[in-house]
GUPALUM-338930 format. One record per residue: x, y, z of N, C-alpha, C, O in turn. Coordinates in steps of 0.05 Angstrom, whole numbers, padded with zeros to 5 digits, always signed. Layout:
<sites>
XYZXYZXYZXYZ ...
</sites>
This chain:
<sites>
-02439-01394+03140-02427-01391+03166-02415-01418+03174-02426-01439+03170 -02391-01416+03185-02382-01438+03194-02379-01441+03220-02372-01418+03226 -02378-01453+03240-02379-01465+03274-02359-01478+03278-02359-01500+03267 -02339-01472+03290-02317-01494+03292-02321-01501+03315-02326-01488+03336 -02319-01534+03312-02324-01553+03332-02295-01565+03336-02277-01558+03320 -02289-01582+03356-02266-01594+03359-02256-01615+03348-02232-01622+03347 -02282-01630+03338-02283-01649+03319-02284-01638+03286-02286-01656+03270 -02283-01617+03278-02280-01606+03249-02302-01587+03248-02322-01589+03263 -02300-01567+03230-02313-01543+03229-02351-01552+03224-02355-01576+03221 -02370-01538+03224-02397-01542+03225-02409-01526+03201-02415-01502+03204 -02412-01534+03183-02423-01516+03160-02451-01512+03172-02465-01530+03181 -02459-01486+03171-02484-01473+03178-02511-01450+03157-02512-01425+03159 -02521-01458+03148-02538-01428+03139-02556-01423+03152-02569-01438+03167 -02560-01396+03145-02575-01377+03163-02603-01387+03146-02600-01401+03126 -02615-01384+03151-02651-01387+03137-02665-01360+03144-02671-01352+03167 -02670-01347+03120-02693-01318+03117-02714-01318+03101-02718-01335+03084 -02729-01300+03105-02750-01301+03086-02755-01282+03063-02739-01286+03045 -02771-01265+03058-02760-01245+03028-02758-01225+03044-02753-01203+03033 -02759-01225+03065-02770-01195+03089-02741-01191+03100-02732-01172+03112 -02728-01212+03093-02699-01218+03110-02704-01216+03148-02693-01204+03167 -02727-01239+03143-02731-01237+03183-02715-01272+03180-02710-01288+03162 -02711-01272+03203-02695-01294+03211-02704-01327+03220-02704-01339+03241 -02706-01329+03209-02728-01363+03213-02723-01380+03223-02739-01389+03239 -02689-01396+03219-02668-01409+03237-02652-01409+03219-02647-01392+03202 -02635-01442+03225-02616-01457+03218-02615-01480+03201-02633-01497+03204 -02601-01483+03188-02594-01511+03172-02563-01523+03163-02549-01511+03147 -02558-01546+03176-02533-01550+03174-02522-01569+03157-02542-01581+03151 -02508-01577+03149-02493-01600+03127-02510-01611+03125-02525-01609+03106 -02513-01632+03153-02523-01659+03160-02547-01651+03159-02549-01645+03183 -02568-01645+03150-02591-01639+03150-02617-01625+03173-02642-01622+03169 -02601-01619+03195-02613-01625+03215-02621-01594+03217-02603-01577+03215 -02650-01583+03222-02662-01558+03221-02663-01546+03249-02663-01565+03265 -02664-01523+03259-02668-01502+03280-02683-01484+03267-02681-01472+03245 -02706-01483+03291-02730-01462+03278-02724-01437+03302-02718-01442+03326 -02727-01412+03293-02715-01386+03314-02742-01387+03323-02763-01397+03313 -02737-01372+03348-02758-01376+03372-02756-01349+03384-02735-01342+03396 -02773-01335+03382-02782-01305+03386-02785-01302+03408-02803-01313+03420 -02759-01278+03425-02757-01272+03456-02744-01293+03466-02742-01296+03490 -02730-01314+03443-02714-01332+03463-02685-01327+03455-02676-01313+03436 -02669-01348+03477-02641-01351+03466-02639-01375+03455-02616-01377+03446 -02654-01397+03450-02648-01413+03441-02664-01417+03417-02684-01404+03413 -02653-01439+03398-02664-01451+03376-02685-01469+03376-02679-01485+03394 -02705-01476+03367-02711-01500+03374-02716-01520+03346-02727-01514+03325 -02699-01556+03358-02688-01573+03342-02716-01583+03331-02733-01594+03344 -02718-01575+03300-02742-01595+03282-02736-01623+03274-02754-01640+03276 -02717-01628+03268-02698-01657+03262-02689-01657+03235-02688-01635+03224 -02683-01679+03221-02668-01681+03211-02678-01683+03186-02697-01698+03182 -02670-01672+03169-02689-01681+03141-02674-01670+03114-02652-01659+03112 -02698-01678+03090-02673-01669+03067-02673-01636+03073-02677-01627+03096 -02669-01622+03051-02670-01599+03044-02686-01578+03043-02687-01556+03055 -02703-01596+03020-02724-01583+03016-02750-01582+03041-02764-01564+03048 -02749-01612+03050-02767-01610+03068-02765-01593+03095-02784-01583+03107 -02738-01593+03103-02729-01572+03115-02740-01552+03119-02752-01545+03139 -02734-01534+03088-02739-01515+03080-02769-01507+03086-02772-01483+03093 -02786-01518+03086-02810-01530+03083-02825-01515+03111-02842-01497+03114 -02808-01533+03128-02818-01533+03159-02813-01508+03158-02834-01496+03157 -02790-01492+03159-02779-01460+03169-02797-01446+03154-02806-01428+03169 -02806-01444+03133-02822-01421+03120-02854-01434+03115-02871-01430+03098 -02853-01450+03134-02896-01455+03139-02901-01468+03126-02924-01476+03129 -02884-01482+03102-02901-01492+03079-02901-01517+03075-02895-01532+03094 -02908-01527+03048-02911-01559+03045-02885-01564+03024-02876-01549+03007 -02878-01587+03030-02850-01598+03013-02857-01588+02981-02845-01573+02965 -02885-01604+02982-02889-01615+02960-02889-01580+02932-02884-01576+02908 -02897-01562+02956-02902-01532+02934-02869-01529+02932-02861-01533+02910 -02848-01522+02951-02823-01520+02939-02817-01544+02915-02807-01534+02895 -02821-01567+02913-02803-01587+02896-02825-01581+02869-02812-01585+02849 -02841-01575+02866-02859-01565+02847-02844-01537+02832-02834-01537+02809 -02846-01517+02850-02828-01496+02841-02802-01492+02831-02794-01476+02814 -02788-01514+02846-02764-01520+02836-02759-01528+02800-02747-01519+02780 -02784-01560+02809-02772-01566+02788-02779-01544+02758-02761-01536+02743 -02805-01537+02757-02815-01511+02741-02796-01497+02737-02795-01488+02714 -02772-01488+02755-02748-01475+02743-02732-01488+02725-02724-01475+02706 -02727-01511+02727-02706-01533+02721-02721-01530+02689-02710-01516+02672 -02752-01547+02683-02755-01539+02663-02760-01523+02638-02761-01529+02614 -02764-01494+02656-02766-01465+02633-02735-01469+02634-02729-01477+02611 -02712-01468+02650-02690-01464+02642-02679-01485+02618-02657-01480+02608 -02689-01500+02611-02686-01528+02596-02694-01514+02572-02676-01518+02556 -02712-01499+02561-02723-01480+02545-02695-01473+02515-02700-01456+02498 
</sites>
């Protein structure tokens, strides 16, 4: 999704889970929005890499995504 701002467009993704419920936001610049149930607004987690991001929005710890990751990286190496 993209946001156009006046200063140049806002690259955006949506964040789901396998259920496809809606968790928040994550944008270029790293900066996370966690969805907030019965509200209209987002609310701002800050700023971080990716993964850790990722992390905060689906409950978990950095460290089990970058583990999983890399376990892909090396069966694919296979």
């Amino acid at each position: 999704m993209v946001i156009e701002d006046p200063r140049g467009p806002v690259k955006m993704w949506r964040v789901e889970n396998s259920d496809r419920q809606f968790l928040g936001f994550a944008d270029a610049q790293g900066r996370f929005y966690q969805r907030v149930p019965f509200s209209d607004r987002e609310r701002f987690l800050g700023i971080y890499p990716m993964e850790s991001g990722l992390a905060l929005l689906y409950e978990t710890e950095a460290k089990i995504t970058i583990q999983a990751h890399e376990a892909v990286l090396r069966k694919s190496a296979r």
